[in-house]
GULUM-650226 format. One line per field, with one value per residue (C-alpha): x, z, y; residue in three letters; residue number from 1. Coordinates in steps of 0.02 Angstrom, whole numbers, padded with zeros to 5 digits. Example, Ala and Ser with C-alpha at 12.3 -4.5 7.8 and 13.67 -1.06 7.14 Angstrom:
2
xx	c(00615 | 00684)
zz	c(00390 | 00357)
yy	c(-00225 | -00053)
residuo	c(ALA | SER)
num	c(1 | 2)
END
This chain:
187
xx	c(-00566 | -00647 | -00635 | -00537 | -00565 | -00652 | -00832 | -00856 | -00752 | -00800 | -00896 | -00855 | -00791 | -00810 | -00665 | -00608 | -00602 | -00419 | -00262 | -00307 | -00286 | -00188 | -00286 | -00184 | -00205 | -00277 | -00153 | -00039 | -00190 | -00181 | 00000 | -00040 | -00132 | -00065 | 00102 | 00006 | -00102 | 00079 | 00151 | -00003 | -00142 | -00255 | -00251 | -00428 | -00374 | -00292 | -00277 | -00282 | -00188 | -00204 | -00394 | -00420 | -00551 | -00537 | -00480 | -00359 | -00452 | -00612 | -00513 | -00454 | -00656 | -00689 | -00544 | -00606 | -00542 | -00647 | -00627 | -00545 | -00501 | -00490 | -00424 | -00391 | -00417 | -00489 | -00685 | -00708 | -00593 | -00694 | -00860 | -00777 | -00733 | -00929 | -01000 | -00881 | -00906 | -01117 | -01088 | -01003 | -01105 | -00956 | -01016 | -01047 | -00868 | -00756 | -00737 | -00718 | -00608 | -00593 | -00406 | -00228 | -00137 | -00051 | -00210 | -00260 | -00131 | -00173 | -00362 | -00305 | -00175 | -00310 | -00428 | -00287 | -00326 | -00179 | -00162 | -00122 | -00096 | -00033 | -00070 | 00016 | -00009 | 00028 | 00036 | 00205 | 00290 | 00253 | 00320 | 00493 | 00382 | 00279 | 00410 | 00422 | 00239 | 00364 | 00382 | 00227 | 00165 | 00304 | 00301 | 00110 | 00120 | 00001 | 00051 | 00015 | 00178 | 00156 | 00096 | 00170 | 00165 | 00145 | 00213 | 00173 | 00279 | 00366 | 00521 | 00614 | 00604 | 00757 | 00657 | 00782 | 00784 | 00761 | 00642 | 00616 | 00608 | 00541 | 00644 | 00610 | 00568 | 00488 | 00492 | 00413 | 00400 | 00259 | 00308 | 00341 | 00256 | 00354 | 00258 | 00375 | 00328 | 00416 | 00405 | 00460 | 00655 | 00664 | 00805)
zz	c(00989 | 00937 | 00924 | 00767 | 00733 | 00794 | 00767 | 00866 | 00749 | 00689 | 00862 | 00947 | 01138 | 01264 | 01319 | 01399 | 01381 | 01417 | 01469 | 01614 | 01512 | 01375 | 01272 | 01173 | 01005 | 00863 | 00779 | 00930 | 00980 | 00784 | 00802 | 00955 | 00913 | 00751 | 00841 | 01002 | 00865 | 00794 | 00975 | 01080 | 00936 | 01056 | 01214 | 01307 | 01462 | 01470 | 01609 | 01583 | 01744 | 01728 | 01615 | 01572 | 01453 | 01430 | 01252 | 01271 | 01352 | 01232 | 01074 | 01147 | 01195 | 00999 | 00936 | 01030 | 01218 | 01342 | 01488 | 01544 | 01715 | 01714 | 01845 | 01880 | 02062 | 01982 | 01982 | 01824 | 01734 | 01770 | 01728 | 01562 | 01546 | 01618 | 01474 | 01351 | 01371 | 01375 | 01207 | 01140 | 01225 | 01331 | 01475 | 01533 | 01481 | 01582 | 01769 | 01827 | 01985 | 02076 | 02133 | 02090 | 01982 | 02132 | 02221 | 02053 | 02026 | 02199 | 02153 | 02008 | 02124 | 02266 | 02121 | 02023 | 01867 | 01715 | 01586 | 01406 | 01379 | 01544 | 01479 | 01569 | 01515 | 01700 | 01704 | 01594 | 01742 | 01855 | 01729 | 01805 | 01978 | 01883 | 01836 | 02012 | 01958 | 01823 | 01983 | 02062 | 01926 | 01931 | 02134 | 02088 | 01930 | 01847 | 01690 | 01582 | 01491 | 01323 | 01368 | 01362 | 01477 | 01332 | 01421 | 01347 | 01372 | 01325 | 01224 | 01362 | 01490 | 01475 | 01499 | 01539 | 01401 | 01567 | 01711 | 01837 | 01732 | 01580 | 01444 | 01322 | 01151 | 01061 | 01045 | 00922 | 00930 | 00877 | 00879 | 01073 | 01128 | 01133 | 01156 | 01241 | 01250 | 01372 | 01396 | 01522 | 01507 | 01316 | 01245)
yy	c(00225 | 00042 | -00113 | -00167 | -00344 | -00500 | -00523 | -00347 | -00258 | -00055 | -00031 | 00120 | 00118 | 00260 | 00361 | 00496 | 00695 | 00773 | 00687 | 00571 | 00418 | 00374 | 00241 | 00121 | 00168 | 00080 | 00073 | -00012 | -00134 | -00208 | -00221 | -00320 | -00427 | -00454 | -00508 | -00613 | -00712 | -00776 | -00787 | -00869 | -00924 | -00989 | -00848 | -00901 | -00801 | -00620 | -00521 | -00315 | -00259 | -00054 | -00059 | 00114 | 00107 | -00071 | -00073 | -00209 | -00330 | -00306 | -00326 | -00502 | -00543 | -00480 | -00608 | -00722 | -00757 | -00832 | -00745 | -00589 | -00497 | -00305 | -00230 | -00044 | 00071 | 00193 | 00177 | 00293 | 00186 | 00043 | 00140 | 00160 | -00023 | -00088 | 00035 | -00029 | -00192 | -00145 | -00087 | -00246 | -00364 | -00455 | -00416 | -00591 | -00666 | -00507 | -00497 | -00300 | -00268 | -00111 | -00163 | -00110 | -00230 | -00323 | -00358 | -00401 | -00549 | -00604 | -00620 | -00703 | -00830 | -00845 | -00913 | -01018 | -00920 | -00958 | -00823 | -00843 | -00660 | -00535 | -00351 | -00220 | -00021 | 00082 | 00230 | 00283 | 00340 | 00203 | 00068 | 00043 | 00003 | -00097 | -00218 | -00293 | -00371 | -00500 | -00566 | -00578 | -00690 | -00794 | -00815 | -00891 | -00944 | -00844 | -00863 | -01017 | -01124 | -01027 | -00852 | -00680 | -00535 | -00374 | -00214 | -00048 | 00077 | 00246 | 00246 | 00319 | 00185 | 00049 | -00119 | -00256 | -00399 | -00500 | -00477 | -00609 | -00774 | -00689 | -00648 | -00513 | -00615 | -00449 | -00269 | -00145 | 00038 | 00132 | 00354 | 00369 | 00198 | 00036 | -00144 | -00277 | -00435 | -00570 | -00764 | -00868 | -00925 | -00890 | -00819)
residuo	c(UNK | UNK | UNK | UNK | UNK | UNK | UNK | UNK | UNK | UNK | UNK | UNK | UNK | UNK | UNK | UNK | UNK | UNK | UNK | UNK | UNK | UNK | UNK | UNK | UNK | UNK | UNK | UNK | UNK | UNK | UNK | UNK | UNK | UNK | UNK | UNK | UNK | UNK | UNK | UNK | UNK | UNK | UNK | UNK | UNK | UNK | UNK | UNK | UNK | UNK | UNK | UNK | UNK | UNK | UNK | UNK | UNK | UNK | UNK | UNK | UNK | UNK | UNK | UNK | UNK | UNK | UNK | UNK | UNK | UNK | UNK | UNK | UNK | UNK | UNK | UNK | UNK | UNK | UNK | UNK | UNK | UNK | UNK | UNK | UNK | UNK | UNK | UNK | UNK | UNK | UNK | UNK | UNK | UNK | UNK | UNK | UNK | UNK | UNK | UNK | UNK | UNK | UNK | UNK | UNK | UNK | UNK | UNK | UNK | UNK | UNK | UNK | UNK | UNK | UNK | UNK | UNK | UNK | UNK | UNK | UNK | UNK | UNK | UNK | UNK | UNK | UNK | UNK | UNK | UNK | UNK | UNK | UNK | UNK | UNK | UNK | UNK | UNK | UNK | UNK | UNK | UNK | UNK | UNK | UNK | UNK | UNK | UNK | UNK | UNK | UNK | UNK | UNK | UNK | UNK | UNK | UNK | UNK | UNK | UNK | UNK | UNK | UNK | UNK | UNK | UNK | UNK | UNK | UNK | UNK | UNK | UNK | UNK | UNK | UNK | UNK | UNK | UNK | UNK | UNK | UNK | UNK | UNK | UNK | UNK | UNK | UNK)
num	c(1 | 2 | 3 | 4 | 5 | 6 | 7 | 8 | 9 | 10 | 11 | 12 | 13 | 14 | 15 | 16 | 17 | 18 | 19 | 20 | 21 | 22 | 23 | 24 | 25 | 26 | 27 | 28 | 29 | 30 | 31 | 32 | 33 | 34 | 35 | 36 | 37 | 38 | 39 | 40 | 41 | 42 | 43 | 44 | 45 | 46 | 47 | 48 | 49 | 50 | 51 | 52 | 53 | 54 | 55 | 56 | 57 | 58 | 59 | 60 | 61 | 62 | 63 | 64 | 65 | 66 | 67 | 68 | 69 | 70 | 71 | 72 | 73 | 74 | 75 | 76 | 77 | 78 | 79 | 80 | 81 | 82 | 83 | 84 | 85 | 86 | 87 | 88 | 89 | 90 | 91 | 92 | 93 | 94 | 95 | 96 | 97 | 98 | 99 | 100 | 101 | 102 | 103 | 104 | 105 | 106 | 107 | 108 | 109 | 110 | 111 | 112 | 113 | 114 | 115 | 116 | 117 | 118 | 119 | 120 | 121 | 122 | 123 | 124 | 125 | 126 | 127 | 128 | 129 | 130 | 131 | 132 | 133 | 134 | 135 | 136 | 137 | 138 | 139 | 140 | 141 | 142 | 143 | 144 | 145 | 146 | 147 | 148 | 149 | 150 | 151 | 152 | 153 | 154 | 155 | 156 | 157 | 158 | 159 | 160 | 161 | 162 | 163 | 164 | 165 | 166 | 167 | 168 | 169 | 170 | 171 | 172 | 173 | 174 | 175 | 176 | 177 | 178 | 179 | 180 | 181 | 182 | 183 | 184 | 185 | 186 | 187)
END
């Protein structure tokens, strides 16, 4: 696992021994990225609701984004994430929570943070759950006028095209994983 592109690109992240995460892939994060950077060009704020290793939310520091919120309950997880970002040198531009992803959007209300880019990788099966959190950012907002909410999933769950007031613009599947990606209202 690394960091793929941005001006932190080839460095290595930590990870995990055995099964208790499932990192997105390499290949997945490019795909990513390579669709948000047509979808939201300039995303200066994403939120990474269920970190892991922190992956997600590094490759958006590496390709430039400002500021980004991790959040994840599980302090080994965020361990991970602290000595990932240590290696890339983002430390200063990432906020780490010990929280689960609905505190999380609360923090993010209570502080009137707008995201560009919503990342959303629970636990495959707690994604059906998860999609009461659509409206969670809609109730405050959370999400700014152009951004997308990117849910990563397994090809098994049956996402809705619509979820709260986000519509389902974008969906790719990758072996057993499947990226979504939803925007407010679209069509």
């Amino acid at each position: 696992m690394r960091v793929i592109g941005g001006c932190r690109g080839g460095i290595r992240l930590a990870g995990f021994t055995g099964d208790r995460i499932r990192p997105t892939s390499d290949k997945v994060k490019g795909a990513v990225f390579s669709i948000l950077d047509n979808l939201v060009p300039d995303y200066d704020t994403f939120a990474d609701l269920f970190a892991g290793t922190g992956g997600m939310g590094i490759e958006a520091l590496s390709r430039g984004a400002e500021n980004v919120y991790f959040f994840d309950r599980d302090p080994k997880s965020l361990a991970v994430v602290r000595e990932n970002l240590k290696r890339t040198g983002f430390s200063d531009s990432a906020e780490v929570n010990r929280m689960p992803a609905r505190r999380g959007l609360d923090r993010l209300a209570a502080d009137e943070v707008r995201c560009d880019v919503i990342f959303m990788d629970p636990p495959y099966r707690d994604v059906v759950d998860s999609l009461s959190l659509f409206d969670e950012i809609e109730r405050a907002q959370l999400l700014a006028a152009d951004g997308v909410i990117v849910l990563e999933h397994d090809k098994s769950d049956i996402i809705p095209n619509k979820v709260s007031a986000f519509m389902k613009i974008k969906e790719k599947m990758y072996g057993n994983t499947v990226i979504s990606f939803f925007r407010r209202g679209e069509k």
